[in-house]
C-alpha positions in Angstrom: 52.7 45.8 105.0 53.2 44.7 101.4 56.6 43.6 102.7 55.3 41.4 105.2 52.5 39.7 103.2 55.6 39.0 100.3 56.7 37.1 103.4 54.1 35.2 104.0 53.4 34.3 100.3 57.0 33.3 100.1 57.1 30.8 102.8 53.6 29.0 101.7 55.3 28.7 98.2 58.0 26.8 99.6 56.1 23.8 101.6 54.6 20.5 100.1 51.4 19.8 101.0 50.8 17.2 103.4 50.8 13.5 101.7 53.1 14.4 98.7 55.7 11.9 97.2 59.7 12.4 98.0 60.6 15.6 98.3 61.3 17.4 94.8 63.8 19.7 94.7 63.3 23.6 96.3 61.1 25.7 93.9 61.7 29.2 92.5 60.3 31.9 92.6 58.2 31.4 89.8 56.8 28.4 91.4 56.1 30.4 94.2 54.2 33.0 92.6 52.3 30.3 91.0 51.2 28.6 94.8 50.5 32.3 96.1 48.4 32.8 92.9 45.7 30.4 94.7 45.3 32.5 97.8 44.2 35.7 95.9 41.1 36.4 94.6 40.5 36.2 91.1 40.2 39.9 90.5 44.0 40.8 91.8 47.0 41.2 89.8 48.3 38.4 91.7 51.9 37.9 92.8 52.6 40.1 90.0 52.3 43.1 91.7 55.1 41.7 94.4 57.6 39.6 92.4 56.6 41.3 88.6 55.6 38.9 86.3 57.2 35.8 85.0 58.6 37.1 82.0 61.1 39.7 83.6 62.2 36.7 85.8 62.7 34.8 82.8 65.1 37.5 81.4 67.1 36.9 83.9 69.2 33.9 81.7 69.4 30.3 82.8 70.3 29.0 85.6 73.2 26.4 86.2 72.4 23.3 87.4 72.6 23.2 91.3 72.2 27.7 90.9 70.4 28.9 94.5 66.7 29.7 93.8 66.6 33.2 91.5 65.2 36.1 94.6 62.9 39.2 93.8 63.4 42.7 95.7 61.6 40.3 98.4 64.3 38.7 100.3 62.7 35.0 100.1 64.4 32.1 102.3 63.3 28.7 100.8 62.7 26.2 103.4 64.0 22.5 103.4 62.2 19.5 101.3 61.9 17.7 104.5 59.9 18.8 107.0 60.4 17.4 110.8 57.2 17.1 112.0 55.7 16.4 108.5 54.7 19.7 106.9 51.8 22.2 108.0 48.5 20.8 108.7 44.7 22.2 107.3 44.7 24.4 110.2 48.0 26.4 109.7 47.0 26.5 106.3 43.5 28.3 107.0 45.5 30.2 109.6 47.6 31.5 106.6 45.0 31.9 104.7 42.9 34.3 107.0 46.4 36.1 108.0 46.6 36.7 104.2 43.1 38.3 104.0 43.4 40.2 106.9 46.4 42.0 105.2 44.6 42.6 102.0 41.7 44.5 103.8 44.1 46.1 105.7 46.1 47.6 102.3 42.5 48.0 100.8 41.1 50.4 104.1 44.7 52.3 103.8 44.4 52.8 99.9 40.7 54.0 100.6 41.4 56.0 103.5 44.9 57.9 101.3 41.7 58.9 98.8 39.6 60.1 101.3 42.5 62.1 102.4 43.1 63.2 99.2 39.8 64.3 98.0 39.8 66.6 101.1 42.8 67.9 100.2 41.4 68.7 97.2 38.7 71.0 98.8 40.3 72.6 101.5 43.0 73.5 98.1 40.2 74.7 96.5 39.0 77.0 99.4 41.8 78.1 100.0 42.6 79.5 96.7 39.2 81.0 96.1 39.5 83.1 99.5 43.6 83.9 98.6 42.2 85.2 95.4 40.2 87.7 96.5 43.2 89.0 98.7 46.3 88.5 96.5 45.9 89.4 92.9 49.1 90.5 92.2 51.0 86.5 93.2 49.4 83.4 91.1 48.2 80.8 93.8 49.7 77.5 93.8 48.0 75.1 91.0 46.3 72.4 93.9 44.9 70.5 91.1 48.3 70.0 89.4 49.5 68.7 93.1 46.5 66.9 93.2 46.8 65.4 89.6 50.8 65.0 90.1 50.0 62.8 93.4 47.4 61.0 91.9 50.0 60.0 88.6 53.1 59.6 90.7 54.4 55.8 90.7 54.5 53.6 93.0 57.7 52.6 93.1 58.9 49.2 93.8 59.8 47.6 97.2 61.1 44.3 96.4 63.8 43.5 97.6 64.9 46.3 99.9 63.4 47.5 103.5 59.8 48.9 103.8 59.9 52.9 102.8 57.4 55.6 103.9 54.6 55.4 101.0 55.0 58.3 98.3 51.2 59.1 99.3 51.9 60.2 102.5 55.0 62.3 101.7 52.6 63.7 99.2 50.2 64.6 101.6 52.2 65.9 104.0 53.7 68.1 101.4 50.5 69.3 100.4 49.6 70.1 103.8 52.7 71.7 104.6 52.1 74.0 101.1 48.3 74.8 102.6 49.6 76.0 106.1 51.9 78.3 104.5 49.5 79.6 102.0 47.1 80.2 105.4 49.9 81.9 107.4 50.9 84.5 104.6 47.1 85.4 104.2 46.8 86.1 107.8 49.8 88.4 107.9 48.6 90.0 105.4 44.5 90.1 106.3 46.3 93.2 109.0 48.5 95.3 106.4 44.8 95.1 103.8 42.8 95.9 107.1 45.0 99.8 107.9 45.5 99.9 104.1 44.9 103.5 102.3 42.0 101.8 100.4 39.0 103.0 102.3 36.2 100.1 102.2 32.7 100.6 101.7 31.1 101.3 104.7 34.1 103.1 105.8 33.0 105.7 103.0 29.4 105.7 104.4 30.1 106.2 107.6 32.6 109.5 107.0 29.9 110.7 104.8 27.3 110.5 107.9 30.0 111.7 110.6 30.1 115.0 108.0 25.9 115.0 108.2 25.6 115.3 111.3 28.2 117.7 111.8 26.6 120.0 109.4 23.2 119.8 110.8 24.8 120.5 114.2 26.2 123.9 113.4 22.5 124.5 111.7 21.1 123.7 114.8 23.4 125.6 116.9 22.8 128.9 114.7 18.7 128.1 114.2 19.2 128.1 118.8 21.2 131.1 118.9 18.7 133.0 116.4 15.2 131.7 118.3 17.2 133.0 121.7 18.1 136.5 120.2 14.4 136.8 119.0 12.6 135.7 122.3 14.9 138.4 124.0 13.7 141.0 121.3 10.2 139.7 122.2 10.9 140.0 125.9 12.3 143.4 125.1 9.3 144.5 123.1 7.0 143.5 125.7 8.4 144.8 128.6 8.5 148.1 126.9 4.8 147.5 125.6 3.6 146.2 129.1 4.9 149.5 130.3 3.8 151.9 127.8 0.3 150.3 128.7 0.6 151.0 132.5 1.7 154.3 131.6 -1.4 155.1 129.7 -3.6 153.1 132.1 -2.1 155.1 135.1 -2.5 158.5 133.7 -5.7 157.5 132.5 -6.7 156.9 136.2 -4.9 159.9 137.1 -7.1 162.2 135.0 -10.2 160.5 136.1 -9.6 161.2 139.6 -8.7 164.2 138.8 -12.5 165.0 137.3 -14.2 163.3 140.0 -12.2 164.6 143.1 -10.2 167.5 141.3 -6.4 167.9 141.3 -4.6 166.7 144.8 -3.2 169.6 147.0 -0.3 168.4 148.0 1.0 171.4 149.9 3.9 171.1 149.7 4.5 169.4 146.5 6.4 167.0 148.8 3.7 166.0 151.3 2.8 162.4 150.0 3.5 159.1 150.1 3.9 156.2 147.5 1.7 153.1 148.6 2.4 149.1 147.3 -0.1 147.5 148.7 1.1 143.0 147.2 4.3 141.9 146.4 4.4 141.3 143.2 6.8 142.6 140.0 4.3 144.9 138.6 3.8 147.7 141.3 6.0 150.6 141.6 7.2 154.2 141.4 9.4 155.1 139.1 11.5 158.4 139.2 11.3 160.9 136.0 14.8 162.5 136.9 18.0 159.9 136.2 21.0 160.9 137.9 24.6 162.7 136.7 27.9 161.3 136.6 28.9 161.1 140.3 31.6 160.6 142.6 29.8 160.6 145.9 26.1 160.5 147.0 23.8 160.5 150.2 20.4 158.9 149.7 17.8 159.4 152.1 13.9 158.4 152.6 11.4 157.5 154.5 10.0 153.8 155.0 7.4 151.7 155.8 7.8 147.9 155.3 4.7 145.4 155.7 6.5 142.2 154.8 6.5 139.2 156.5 10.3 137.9 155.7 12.6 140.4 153.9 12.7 143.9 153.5 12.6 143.6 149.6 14.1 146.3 147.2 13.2 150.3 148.6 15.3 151.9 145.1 17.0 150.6 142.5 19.4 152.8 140.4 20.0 151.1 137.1 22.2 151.9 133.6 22.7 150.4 130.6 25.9 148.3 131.4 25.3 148.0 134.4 21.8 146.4 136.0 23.1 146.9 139.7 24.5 150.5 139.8 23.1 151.5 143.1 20.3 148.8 145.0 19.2 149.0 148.9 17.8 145.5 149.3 17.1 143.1 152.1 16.5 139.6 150.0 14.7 136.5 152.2 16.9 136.1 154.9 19.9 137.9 154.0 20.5 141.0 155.6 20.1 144.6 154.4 22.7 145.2 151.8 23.7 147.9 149.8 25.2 147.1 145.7 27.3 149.7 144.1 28.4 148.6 140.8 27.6 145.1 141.7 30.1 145.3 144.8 28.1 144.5 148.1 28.3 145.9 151.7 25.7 144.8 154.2 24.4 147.2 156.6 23.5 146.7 160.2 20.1 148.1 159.8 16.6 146.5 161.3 13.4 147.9 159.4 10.8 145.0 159.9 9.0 146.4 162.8 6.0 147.8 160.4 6.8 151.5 161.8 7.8 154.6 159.8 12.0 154.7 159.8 14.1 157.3 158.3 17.3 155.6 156.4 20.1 157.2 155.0 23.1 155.3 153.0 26.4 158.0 151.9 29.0 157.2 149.8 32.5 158.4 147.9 34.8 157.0 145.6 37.8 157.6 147.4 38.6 154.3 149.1 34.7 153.3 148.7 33.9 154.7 152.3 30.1 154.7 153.0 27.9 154.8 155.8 24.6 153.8 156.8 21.8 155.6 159.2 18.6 155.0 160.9 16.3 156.7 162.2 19.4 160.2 162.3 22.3 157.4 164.1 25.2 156.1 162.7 24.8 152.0 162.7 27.1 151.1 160.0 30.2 152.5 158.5 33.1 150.9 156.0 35.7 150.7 153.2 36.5 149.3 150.0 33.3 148.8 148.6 33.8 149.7 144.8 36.8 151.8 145.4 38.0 154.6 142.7 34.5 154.5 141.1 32.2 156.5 139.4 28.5 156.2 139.2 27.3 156.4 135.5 24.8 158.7 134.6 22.0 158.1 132.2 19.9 155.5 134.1 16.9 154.5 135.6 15.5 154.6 139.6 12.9 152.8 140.2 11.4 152.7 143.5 9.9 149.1 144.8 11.9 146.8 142.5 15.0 145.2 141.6 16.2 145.6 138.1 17.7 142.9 136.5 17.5 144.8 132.6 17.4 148.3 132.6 13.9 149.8 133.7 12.3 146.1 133.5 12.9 142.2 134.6 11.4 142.5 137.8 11.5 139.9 140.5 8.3 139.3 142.9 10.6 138.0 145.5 12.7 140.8 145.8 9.8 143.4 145.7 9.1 146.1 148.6 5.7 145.9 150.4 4.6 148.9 152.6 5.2 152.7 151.8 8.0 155.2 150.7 8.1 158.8 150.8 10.6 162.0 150.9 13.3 159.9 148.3 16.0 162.9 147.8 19.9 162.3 146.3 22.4 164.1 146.9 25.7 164.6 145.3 28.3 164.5 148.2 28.5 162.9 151.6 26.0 164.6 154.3 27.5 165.3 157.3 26.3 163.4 160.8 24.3 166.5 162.0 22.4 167.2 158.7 21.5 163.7 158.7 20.0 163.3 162.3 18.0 167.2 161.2 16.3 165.2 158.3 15.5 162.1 160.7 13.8 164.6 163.3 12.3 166.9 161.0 14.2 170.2 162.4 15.9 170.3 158.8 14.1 170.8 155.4 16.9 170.2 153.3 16.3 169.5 149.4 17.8 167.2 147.3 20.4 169.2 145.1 20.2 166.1 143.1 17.1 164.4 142.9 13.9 166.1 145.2 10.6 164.6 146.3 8.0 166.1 144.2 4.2 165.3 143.2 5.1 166.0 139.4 8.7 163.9 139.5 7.1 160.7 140.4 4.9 158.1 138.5 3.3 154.8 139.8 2.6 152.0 137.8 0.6 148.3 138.1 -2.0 149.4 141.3 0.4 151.8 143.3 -0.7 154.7 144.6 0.0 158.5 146.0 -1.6 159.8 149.2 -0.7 162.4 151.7 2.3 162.2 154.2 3.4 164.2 156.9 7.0 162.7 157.7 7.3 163.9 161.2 3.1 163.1 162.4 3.3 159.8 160.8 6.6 159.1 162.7 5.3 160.7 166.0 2.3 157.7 165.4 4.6 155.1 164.7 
């Protein structure tokens, strides 16, 4: 651009103005400094800044007479004395003249826009370094403001004379930018390696101290759940066993009232009676005094009355401490009758919901867990496998109208018996068919060599009752 207005200047410096005398011999440069000098305002350096002043042209010696016009770095072609048509005319003049301003606002808009530029690069620099610093402390940062001062101080250098060259402001500033986007890729290779560094941060801290919290108050929550559960079953034990120390007292109570009001009961024989539960619910029963031995085999036989509506319920439950289902007969909603030894199952093809008097036998051994179920003195059922090889612990608790789920408690109303029982007798071996069907028809009297039916063996509890039973007139009625 400078180039080009040197141009310009160069060939209005060489032309006489219109109306002149003969034409004087070519001028210098000097002399064309000198008619550039007018088109300038006052405030410029003037052709100074594009030829250098007079005096280093001066240095340049004499010149011989007839010497070629001395040049600057400009490359300046003087034009002939004589112009054809007459030499320019006030237009081309003011034409020059505007192209001449139009240049110098154009070099003044570039000079102000390379400041803008630079002042920016000034605060991005700035920026930069204040974020860098917080990340590297170990590598001094680039000095921006050196950079800064250096491109600010750097010379212009000269361009008369020789081809237009890049200005040094721009190499400057592209260097400078080149500098920042290096600066910003190293700090975002290493923003990772800082982020998975062994340094742990601030709320990294925090947040393993509450991670440690709440596992700590989760193990004292989980021990403050496990102590509450092992005191509510204390409690449940506690008042199971008071609930039934009370019904004891209360029935015996009852017992020796009646027995002032109406004397003792005559039960002749001391088997002749019958043990009424009138509601299902999980607080009547009978309970037998006598637990059983270790055994091997068994027959259990009794007499039955049911009155529910759906279910036969639970006629006996035989219960020991490891094991709540030892020996059950029960007939649960609409499953059928089933008989649980050691918690092994075998249903049994029996039908007892007619609301008449039945006579039920259930025999079993170890060997190969054969049993056998009867009704009424017949055979209906007979099997294998149920609980093979073993052996009924002794020690327990039989409770007549109720399913144990603890030992001797933890009854369920849904699984209780309705009706009446009577003549409950255990044996320790398998009866044979014919001493069976002599029970059921009452041409046998055979005891019990295990457990027998007696007045004094038997307690009720929770509203059931004794009354006398004749097994074979009741089962004529029925």
């Amino acid at each position: 651009m400078l180039a080009f207005l040197g141009a310009i200047i160069c060939i209005i410096a060489s032309v006489h103005p219109a109306g002149s005398g003969p034409a004087a011999p070519a001028a210098d440069n000097d002399s064309a400094a000198a008619a550039a000098a007018a088109l300038l305002p006052a405030g410029d350096k003037g052709l100074g800044a594009l030829h250098g002043p007079a005096e280093a042209l001066a240095s340049a010696g004499p010149r011989l007479p007839g010497a070629p016009p001395l040049l600057s770095r400009f490359v300046c072609t003087p034009l002939s004395a004589e112009c054809p048509d007459g030499g320019p005319g006030p237009e081309e003049l003011l034409a020059l003249r505007s192209a001449a301003a139009q240049l110098r606002r154009t070099a003044l808009e570039q000079k102000e826009r390379i400041r803008m530029d630079q002042e920016t690069i000034r605060e991005l620099t700035g920026k930069l370094s204040r974020c860098e610093g917080g990340l590297r402390s170990d590598t001094a940062p680039p000095q921006p403001a050196a950079a800064a001062a250096g491109l600010r101080a750097a010379p212009r250098p000269a361009t008369m004379g020789h081809p237009p060259a890049e200005p040094p402001a721009v190499r400057q500033l592209e260097e400078a930018v080149r500098a920042l986007q290096e600066r910003i890729d190293r700090i975002e290779q290493e923003l990772p390696a800082r982020a998975n560094g062994s340094v742990p941060t601030a709320p990294a801290l925090a947040r393993d101290a509450l991670h440690t919290k709440m596992e700590q108050l989760e193990e004292q929550l989980l021990s403050k759940i496990l102590t509450l559960q092992k005191e509510r079953q204390a409690a449940n034990t506690d008042r199971s066993q008071q609930q039934h120390n009370i019904e004891k007292e209360l029935n015996a109570l009852q017992n020796r009232v009646k027995e002032l009001e109406h004397g003792p009961p005559s039960y002749s024989p001391p088997d002749a009676f019958k043990v009424t539960i009138p509601v299902q619910n999980n607080y009547m029963y009978a309970r037998m005094k006598k637990s059983l031995p270790e055994l091997y085999a068994f027959t259990i036989c009794m007499w039955l009355k049911s009155k529910a509506q759906a279910g036969l319920g639970t006629p006996f439950s035989y219960s020991v401490p490891s094991q709540a289902n030892e020996i059950v007969l029960l007939e649960w909603g609409t499953n059928p009758l089933e008989l649980l030894i050691n918690d092994k199952v075998a249903q049994l093809p029996l039908s007892l919901k007619d609301k008449a008097w039945h006579h039920v036998c259930v025999a079993w051994t170890t060997r190969d867990g054969k049993w056998s179920a009867y009704q009424d003195g017949e055979q209906r059922g007979a099997g294998e496998n149920l609980a093979s090889w073993h052996s009924i612990k002794p020690q327990g608790i039989i409770i007549l109208g109720q399913e144990q789920d603890t030992l001797g408690g933890r009854f369920d109303a849904t699984q209780a018996f309705v009706g009446e029982l009577a003549q409950f007798s255990v044996w320790d071996h398998m009866l044979a068919p014919a001493e069976i069907l002599g029970l059921a028809n009452c041409t046998s009297h055979l005891q019990g060599n295990v457990i027998q039916w007696d007045d004094q063996a038997v307690e009720v509890f929770g509203g059931a009752s004794k009354a006398g039973f004749a097994a074979c007139e009741e089962g004529r009625k029925a």
